[in-house]
N, C-alpha and C positions, 0 to 999 in steps of 0.2 A: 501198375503197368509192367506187363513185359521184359525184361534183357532188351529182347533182340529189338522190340517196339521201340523201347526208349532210343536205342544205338540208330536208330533207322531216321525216327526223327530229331538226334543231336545231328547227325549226318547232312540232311535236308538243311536244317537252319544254318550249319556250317556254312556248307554251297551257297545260299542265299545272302547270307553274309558276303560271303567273297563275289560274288557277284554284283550287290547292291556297291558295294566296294569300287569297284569298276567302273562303277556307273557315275558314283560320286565326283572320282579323281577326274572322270573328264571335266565334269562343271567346276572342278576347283581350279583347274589349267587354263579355264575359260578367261577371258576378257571382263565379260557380264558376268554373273550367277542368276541374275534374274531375282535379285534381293528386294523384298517389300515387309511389312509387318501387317502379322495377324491382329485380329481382334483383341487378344490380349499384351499386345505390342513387343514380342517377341517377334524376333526375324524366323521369314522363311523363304526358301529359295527354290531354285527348281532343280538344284539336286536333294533336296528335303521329298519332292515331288515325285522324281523321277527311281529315286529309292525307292519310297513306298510301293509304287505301281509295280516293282519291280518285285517286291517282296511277297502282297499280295495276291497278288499271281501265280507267283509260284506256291503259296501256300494252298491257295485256291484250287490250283488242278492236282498237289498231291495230297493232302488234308481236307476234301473239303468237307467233311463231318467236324473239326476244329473251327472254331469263329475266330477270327482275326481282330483284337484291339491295338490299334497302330494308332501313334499323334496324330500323322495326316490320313487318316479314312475314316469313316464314318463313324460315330460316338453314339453307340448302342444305347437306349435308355435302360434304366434298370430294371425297367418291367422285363424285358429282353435276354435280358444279360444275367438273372437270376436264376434263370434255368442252365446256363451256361458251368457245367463238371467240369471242362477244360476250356484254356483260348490261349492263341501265339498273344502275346505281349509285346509292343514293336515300337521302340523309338528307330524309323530310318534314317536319319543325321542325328545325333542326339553331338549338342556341341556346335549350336549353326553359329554362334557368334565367333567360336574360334575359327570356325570353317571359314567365316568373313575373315577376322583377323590374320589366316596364313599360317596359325601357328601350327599344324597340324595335330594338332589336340581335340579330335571330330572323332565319333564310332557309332557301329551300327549295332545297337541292341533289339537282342532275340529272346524273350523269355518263353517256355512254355510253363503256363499257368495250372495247376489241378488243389480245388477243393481251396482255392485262397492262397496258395504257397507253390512256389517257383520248383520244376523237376530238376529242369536244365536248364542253360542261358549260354547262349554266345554272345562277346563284344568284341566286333570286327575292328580295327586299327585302320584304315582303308589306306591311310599317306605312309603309314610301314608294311602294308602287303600284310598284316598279321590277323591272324582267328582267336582269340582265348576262348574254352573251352570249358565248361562245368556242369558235369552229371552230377546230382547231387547225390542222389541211392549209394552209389558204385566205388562215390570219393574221386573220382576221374575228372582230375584239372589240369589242361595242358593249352600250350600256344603251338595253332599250326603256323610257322614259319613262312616268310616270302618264299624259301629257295623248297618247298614244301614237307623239310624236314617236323618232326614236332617234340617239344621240348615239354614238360612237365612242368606242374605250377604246384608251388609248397610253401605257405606263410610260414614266418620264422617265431620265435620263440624272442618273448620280449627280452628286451637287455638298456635297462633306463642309462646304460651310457651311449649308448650309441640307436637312441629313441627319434621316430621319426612320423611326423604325421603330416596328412595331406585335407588343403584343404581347397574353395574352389577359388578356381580366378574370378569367376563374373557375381557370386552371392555371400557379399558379405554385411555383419552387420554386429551392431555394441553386442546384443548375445553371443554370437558367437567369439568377439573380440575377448568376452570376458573368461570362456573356454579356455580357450587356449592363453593367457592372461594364467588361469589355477594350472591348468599343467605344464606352464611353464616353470611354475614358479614349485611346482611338486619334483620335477626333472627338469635342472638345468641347465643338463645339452641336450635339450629337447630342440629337436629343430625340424621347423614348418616347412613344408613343400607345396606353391600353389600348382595345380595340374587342374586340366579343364574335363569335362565331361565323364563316362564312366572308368575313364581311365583312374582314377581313386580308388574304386574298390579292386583293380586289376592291378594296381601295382602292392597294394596289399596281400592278394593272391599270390603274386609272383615273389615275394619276398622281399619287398625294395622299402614297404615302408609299413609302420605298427598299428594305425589309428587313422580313422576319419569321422570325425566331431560333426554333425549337420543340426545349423536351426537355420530356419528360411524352407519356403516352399519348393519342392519340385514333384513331379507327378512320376507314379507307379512304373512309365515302360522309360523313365530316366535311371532306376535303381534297380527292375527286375533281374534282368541277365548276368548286373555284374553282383548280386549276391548272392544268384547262381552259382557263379565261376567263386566267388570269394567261399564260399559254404563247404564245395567242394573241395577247393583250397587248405581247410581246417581252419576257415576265421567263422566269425557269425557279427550278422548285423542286428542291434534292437532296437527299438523305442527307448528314449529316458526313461522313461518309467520299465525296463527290462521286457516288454512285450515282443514278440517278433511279427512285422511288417504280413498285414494281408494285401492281396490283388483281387483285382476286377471287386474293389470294396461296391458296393449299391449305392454308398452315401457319397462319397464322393473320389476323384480317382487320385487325390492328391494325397502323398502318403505324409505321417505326422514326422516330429523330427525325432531323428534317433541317432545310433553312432557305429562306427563299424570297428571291430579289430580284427586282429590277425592270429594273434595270442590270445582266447577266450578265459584263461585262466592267469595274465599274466597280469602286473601291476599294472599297468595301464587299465588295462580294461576293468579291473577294481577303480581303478580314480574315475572312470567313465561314470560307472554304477553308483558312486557316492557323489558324483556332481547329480546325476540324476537325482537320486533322493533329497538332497536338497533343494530340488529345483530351479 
């Protein structure tokens, strides 16, 4: 793709980001959210809803040669979706439990998908006014600001004394307990940070913390955008087994578990690779 192509629609997804944003914070202010649970008894609400439509839309009248796979619209079969060279990737609330809970730990992920593997991705902050930003080609990782200033995003270089990893508030389990259980005991001022939704791999980008360890399920447009922005950043995300993460899979849209750092050559992510191989 293009410079100017790519820059045109990191731009687009930006806006729609910030926009969907807007739309959210009202239903968070609200009284009601309009909170029920889906099929798979996850919450959703009607600013889960009223994002989407919003995102959609706008992707719709300026992309519409791109297919749109968002959590809430329609779920392409793969006969479909295999002919599919590009698609926006779109969790629009990704985070609705925290969005319940108030914590303001909610964001809007935007991946654009080509050939299995993320260009760009944006994850909106909506309760900070904030954009993260990640062309991956170019290395361009940056947060556009509330006051619309914008700042640059640059993972740090591990340092097992002052080691930090992030894990989630709402999925955990003895696998993962047992994770972080060896790395602690490999660095021991190793210290956990729970944070909700894409913000893990964003605060990894931005340099706040070195590692994010995941076993437990979560689906492709939960992780697209922010390994965008993390990739960009100079972290990379893999599978245990060292694989790197495909989108719009045929087989299913649930991605397997893997680990994110920030430091790709640093000891952490060596202990990552050797907890992997031994399974």
């Amino acid at each position: 793709m293009a410079p100017d192509d790519t820059d045109r629609l990191a731009r687009l997804a930006e806006r729609l980001a910030v926009e969907a944003g807007r739309v959210i914070m009202g239903w968070y202010r609200a009284v009601d959210p309009g909170a029920r649970e889906k099929a798979d008894a996850s919450p959703l609400t009607e600013a889960d809803l009223a994002a989407h439509a919003l995102i959609a839309e706008g992707f719709a009248a300026a992309t519409p040669e791109i297919p749109v796979l968002s959590e809430e619209g329609r779920q392409a079969p793969a006969a479909e979706r295999q002919h599919w060279q590009r698609c926006w990737l779109v969790d629009p609330l990704d985070g609705t439990r925290e969005f319940l809970a108030r914590n303001d730990e909610f964001t809007v992920n935007i991946a654009l998908i080509e050939a299995g593997r993320p260009l760009l991705g944006v994850v909106g902050v909506p309760a900070r006014g904030e954009v993260h930003l990640g062309v991956v080609s170019s290395r361009r990782a940056e947060t556009l600001l509330a006051d619309g200033r914008r700042q640059a995003l640059r993972c740090r270089r591990f340092d097992a004394q002052q080691a930090v990893i992030v894990a989630s508030r709402s999925h955990r389990g003895p696998e993962q307990e047992a994770i972080v259980g060896a790395l602690a005991a490999r660095f021991p001022r190793l210290v956990e940070r729970p944070a909700g939704s894409a913000l893990k791999l964003v605060q990894l980008a931005a340099g706040d913390a070195d590692g994010y360890p995941r076993r437990g399920p979560c689906a492709e447009w939960d992780i697209a955008a922010g390994e965008a922005v993390l990739m960009a950043a100079g972290g990379a995300l893999r599978t245990w087994s060292g694989e790197t993460l495909r989108y719009n899979k045929l087989d299913s849209l649930l991605n397997p578990d893997f680990y994110a750092v920030a430091d790709p050559d640093g000891a952490l992510a060596h202990a990552f690779r050797a907890l992997g191989a031994a399974g």
